[in-house]
N, C-alpha and C positions, 0 to 999 in steps of 0.2 A: 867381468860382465856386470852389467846394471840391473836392476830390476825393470827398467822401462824394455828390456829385450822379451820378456813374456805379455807385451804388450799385441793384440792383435785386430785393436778397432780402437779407435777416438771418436770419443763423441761430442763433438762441437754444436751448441745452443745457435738458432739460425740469428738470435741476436749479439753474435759474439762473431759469429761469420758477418754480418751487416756492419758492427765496428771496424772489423779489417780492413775490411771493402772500402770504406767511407776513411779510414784513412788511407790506404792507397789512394785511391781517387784525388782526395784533398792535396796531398804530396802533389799527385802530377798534375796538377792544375797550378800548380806554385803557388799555394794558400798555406803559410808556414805560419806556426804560432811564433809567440814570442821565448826567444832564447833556443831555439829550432833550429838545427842547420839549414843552410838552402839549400839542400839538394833533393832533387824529383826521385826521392827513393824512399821508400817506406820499409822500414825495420823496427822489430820491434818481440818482446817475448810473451808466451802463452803458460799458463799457468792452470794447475788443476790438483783434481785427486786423484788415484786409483781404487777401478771398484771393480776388482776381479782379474779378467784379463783386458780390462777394458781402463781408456782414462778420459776423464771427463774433466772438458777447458772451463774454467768460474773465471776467467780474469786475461783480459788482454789489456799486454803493459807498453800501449808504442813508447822507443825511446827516440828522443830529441835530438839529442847532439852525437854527434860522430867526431869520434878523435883519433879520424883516419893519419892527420895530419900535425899530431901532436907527437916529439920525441919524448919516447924510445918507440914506437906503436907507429911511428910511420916508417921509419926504416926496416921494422919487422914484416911488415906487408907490403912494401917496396919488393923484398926478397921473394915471399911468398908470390904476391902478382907476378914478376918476372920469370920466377919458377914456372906459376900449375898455372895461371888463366889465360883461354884463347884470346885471340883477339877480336873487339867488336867495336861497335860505332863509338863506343863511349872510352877514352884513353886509360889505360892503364893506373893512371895516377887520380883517377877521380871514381875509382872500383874499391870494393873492400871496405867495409863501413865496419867500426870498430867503437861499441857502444862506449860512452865515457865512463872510466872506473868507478866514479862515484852516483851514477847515475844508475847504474847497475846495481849497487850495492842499496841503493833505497829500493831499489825492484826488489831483492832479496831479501831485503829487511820488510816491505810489505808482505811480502807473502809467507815468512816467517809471524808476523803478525796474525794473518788470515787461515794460517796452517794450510797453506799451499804449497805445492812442490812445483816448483821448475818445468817446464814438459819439452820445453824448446823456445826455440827462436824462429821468426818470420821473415821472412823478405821477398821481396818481388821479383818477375822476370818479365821487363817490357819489350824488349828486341827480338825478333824472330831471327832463327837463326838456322841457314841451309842445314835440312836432314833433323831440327830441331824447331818446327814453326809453331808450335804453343809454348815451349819453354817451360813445361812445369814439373819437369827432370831437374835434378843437383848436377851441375858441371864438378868436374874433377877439383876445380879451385873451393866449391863448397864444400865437397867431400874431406878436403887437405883441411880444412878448416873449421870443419864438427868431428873429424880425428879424435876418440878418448872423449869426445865429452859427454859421451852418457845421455845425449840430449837428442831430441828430434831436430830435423830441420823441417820446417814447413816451407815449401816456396810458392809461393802465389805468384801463376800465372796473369799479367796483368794487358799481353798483348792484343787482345781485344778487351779494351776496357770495359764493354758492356756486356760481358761474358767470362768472369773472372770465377779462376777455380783454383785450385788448393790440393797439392798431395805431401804425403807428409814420408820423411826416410829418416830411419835409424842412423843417429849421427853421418847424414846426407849421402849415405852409401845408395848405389842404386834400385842394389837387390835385397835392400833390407825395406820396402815402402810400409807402410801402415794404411790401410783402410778407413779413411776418414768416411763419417754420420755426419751431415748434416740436422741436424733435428729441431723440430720446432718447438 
């Protein structure tokens, strides 16, 4: 067990919620920086302290590059896709963003610098899906894939763009959610 499972509110600053948003948005608008994968997907990790039973996000870290496609990492999620994810408008082989190793590692060496802890990772959910039309539930493929990490998943519903909202699950299990604060 983690210490993040005595977890029962987040408190997310509504200026750290408005960075999200504003990259989601920018992603599906195909406004890529430079060095940026092209893909209309936004991922990325959140970062904070705990104070009490509560944890509070100081730092959203969007990451860049996706090395969905890089061996050993794509045939590892090749398998994993094939396995646990339904299927949707978007093919199988362009699902599963897998942050680059080292890309990651400046995340964790930033927040090792900032004495921040890890709190999760982000990603979005654009496609409605029958019996599923907001999307801001973890599919079973998210769940296979925050397994053991000790981490939240946040997933941002992104299906109505102008109306985007945010639940957060204990390593993306369904019945473990956390009660996200927006706060001002």
């Amino acid at each position: 067990m983690s210490w993040l499972t005595d977890i029962d509110q987040i408190v997310l600053p509504s200026a750290k919620w408005d960075e999200i948003t504003a990259h989601c948005r920018r992603k599906l608008a195909g406004d890529f920086l430079q060095g940026e994968s092209r893909i209309k997907r936004a991922y990325g990790i959140l970062a904070g302290v705990q104070q009490g039973h509560q944890l509070h996000v100081e730092l959203v870290l969007p990451v860049k590059k996706n090395a969905r496609n890089d061996e050993p990492l794509k045939s590892y999620m090749d398998a994993v896709m094939t396995e646990h994810a339904v299927a949707s408008t978007t093919p199988l082989s362009k699902r599963g963003w897998i942050t680059d190793p080292a890309e990651l590692m400046e995340c964790y060496a930033r927040c090792d610098r900032e004495n921040l802890q890890i709190l999760g990772t982000y990603h979005m959910h654009i496609v409605p899906w029958k019996g599923d039309p907001i999307r801001d539930t973890p599919t079973l493929l998210d769940t296979v894939l925050a397994k053991e990490s000790n981490l939240f998943s946040f997933i941002i519903s992104m299906v109505d763009i102008d109306k985007p909202s945010m639940k957060a699950f204990y390593e993306g299990v369904i019945d473990q959610e956390t009660s996200i604060i927006i706060q001002e």
